[in-house]
C-alpha positions in Angstrom: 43.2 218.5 76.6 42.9 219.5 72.8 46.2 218.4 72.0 45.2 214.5 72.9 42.3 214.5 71.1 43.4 216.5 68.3 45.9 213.2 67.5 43.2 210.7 68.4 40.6 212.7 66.1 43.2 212.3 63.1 43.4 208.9 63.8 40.7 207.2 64.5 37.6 209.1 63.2 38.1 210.4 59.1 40.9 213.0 58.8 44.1 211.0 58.9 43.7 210.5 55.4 44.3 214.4 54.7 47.8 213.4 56.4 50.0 211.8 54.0 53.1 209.6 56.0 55.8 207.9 54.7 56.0 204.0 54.5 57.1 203.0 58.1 59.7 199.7 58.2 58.7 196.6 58.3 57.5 195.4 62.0 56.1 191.8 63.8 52.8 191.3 62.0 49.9 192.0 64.2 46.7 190.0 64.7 43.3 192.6 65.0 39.8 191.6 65.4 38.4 195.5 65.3 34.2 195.9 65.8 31.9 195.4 63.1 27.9 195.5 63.1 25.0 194.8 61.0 21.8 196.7 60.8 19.5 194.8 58.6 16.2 194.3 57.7 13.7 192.1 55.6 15.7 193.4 52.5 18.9 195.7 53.1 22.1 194.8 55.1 24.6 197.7 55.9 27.8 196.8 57.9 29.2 199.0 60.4 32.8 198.9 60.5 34.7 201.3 62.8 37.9 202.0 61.5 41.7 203.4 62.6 42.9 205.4 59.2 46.3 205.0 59.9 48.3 201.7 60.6 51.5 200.2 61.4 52.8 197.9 58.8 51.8 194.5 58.9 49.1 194.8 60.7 46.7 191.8 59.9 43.1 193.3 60.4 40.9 191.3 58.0 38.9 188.1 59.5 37.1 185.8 57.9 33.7 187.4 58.9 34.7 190.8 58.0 35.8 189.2 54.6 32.8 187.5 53.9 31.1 190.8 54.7 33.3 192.9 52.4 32.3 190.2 49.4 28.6 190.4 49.9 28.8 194.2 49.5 27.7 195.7 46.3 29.1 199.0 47.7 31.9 200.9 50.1 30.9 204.1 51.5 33.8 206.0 54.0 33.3 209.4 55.7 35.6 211.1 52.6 37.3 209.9 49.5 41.0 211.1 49.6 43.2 209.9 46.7 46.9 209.7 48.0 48.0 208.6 44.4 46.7 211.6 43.6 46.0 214.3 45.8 45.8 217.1 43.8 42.4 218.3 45.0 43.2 217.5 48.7 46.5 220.0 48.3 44.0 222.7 46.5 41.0 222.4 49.4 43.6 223.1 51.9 45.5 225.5 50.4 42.2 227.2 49.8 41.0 227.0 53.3 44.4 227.7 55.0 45.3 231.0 53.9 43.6 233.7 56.3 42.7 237.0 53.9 44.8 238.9 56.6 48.1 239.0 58.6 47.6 236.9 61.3 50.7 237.3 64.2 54.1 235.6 63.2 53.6 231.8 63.5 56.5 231.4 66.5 54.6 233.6 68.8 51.2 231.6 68.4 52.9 229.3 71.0 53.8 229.8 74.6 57.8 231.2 74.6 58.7 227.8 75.9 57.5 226.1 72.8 59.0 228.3 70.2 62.5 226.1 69.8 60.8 223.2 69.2 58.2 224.8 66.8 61.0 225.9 64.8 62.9 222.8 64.8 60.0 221.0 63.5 58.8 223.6 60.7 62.5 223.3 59.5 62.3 219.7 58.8 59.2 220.4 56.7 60.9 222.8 55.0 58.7 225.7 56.1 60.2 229.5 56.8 58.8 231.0 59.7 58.9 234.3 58.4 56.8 233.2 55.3 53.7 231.8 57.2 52.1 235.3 58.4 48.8 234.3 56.6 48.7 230.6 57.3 46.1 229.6 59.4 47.2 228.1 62.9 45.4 225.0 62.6 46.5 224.2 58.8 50.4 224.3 60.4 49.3 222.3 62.8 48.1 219.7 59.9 51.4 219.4 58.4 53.3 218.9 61.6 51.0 216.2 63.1 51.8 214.3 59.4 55.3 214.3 59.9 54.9 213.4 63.6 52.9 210.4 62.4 55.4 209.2 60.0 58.0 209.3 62.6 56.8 207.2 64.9 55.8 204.6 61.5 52.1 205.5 60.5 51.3 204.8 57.0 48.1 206.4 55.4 48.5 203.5 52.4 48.1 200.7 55.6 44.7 202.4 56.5 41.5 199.8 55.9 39.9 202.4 53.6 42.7 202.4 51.8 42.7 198.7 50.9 39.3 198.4 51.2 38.7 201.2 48.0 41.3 199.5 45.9 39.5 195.9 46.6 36.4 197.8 45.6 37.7 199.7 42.5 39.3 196.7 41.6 36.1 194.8 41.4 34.2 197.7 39.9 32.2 198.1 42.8 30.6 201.7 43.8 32.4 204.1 46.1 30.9 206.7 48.1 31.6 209.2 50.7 29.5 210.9 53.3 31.6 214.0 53.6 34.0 216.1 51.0 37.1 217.0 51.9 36.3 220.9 51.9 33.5 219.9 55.0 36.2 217.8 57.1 38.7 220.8 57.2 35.9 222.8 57.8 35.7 221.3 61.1 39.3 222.7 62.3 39.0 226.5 60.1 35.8 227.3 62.3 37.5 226.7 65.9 38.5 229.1 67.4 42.4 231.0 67.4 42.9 229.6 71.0 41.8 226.4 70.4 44.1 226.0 67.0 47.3 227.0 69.2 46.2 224.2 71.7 46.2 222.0 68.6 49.3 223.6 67.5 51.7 223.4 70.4 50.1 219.4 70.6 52.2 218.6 67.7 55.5 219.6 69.4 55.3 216.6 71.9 58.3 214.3 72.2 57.5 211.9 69.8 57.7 209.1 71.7 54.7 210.0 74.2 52.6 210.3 71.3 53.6 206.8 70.2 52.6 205.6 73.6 49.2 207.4 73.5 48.3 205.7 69.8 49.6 202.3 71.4 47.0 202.6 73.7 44.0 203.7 71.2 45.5 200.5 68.6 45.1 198.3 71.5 41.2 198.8 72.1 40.9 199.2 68.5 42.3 195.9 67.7 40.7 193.9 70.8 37.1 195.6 69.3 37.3 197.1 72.7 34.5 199.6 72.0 34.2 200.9 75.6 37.4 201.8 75.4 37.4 203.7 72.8 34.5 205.7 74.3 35.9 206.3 77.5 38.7 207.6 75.7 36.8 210.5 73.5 34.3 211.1 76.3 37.1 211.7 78.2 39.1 214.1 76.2 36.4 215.4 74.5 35.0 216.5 77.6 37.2 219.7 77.9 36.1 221.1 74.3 32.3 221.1 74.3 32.5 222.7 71.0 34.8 220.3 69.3 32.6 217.5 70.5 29.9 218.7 69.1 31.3 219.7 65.7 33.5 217.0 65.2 31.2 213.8 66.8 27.5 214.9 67.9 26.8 216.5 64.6 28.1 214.2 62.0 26.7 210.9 63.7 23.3 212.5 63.8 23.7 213.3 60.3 25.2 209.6 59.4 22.4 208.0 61.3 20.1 209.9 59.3 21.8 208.8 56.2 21.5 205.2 57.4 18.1 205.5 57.7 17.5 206.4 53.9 19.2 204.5 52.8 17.5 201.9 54.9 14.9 202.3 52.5 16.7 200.6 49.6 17.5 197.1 49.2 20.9 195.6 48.7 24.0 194.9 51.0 26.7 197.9 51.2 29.6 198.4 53.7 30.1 201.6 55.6 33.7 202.0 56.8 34.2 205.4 59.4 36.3 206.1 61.9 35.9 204.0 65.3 35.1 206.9 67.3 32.0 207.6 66.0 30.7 203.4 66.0 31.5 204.2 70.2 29.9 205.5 73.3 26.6 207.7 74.2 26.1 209.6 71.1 27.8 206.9 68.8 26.1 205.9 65.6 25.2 202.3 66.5 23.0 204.0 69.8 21.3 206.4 67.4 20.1 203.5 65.5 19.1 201.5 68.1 17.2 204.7 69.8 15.2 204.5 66.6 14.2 201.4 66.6 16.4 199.8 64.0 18.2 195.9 64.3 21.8 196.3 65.0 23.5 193.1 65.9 27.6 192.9 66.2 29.3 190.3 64.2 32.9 190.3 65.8 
């Protein structure tokens, strides 16, 4: 169960931009219409846009109503800022968080005997000597594997609508802001627990073509703004990891919401772009802010 919804986690809510993949080749262009909201008032618009943080090539996303929404925003705010021109500080976070301050066991047997070929296959095309990462956390391996299995099936973290949409705003000297740091979003993976971070790590030896498959299916309700999809989907895997659901979706859309709310309080038009995941389902975002009592109407 974890290993699903470790991928669909990296994908579609904020961490696939700690993943850095290579530029895929050129594909079909695709036509999306993904889910965006409004939650106004007499004086203050915010747009909700739910967002998948790492795309094919060619992938047309932008309409003319999310456009015209982008334009009227005086301000961008995504769940964390992650510079991939220059990711210094992302590289010094995680190699912070990833070492353990003790041995931990040798990183082949943190997977089931069956597993350990393809584990070592896979650390040799990062690179990586088994016998050097007795320290190395379980789940920070499993961070650099899951980026090269997105690359190889053509994910691009430059494709990704924050990416474009913080160059359109740093272009036009427009404000950007973040609701996490990157230290807080790793956090979410150091604090699970050793069993757990195997799960996660043995999810990345998958053949690589199931995984494409899986992501097809999560594109497809993200680009049809198919947001009952995506809920069934997270409720679904989600379900067999109470913990992660509540670290990773329950806690950080009650503290969103509650960030909403504030900010609520000021006037102006801004745009908040997060992953899709959290704009979906029971404990979603958009339902928090309708339980309290505030206007939130869906544009497309």
């Amino acid at each position: 169960m974890l290993k699903s919804v470790f991928r669909r986690i990296a994908s579609a809510l904020g961490l696939a931009g700690l993943l850095i993949a290579t530029p895929s080749a050129a594909k079909t262009p695709q036509v999306a219409h993904p889910a965006l909201w409004e939650v106004s008032d007499a004086d203050t618009t915010i747009y909700l846009f739910g967002t998948i943080h790492l795309l094919p090539a060619n992938y047309q996303w932008r309409t003319a109503k999310f456009n015209e929404a982008v334009e009227g925003s005086q301000q961008l705010i995504v769940e964390v800022i992650v510079d991939l021109e220059h990711p210094e500080a992302m590289a010094s976070s995680f190699a912070r968080m990833a070492i353990s301050p003790t041995p931990l066991p040798p990183i082949l047997e943190r997977v089931s005997p069956a597993k350990r070929p393809a584990l070592q296959a896979a650390l040799a095309k990062i690179g990586a000597n088994p016998a050097q990462l007795g320290q190395v956390k379980t789940w920070a391996i499993a961070f650099q594997l899951l980026g090269l299995q997105f690359a190889q099936i053509g994910l691009v973290g430059k494709e990704g609508p924050e990416t474009v949409l913080r160059k359109q705003f740093t272009a036009e000297n427009k404000q950007i802001g973040q609701l996490e740091t990157i230290s807080q979003q790793l956090s979410f993976f150091d604090t699970l627990p050793e069993n757990a971070q195997r799960a996660l790590l043995e999810g990345t030896l998958e053949d690589p073509q199931a995984m494409e498959a899986e992501f097809g299916g999560m594109l497809s309700a993200w680009s049809k703004g198919d947001v009952k999809g995506i809920a069934r989907t997270f409720d679904q895997d989600l379900s067999g990891s109470p913990e992660l659901a509540q670290n990773l979706i329950k806690k950080r859309n009650a503290n969103w919401s509650k960030w909403i709310e504030q900010r609520m309080e000021q006037p102006g038009k801004i745009m908040i772009a997060v992953g899709a995941g959290h704009l979906a389902g029971r404990e979603s975002v958009i339902t928090r802010l309708q339980k309290d009592g505030f206007r939130v109407r869906r544009l497309q």
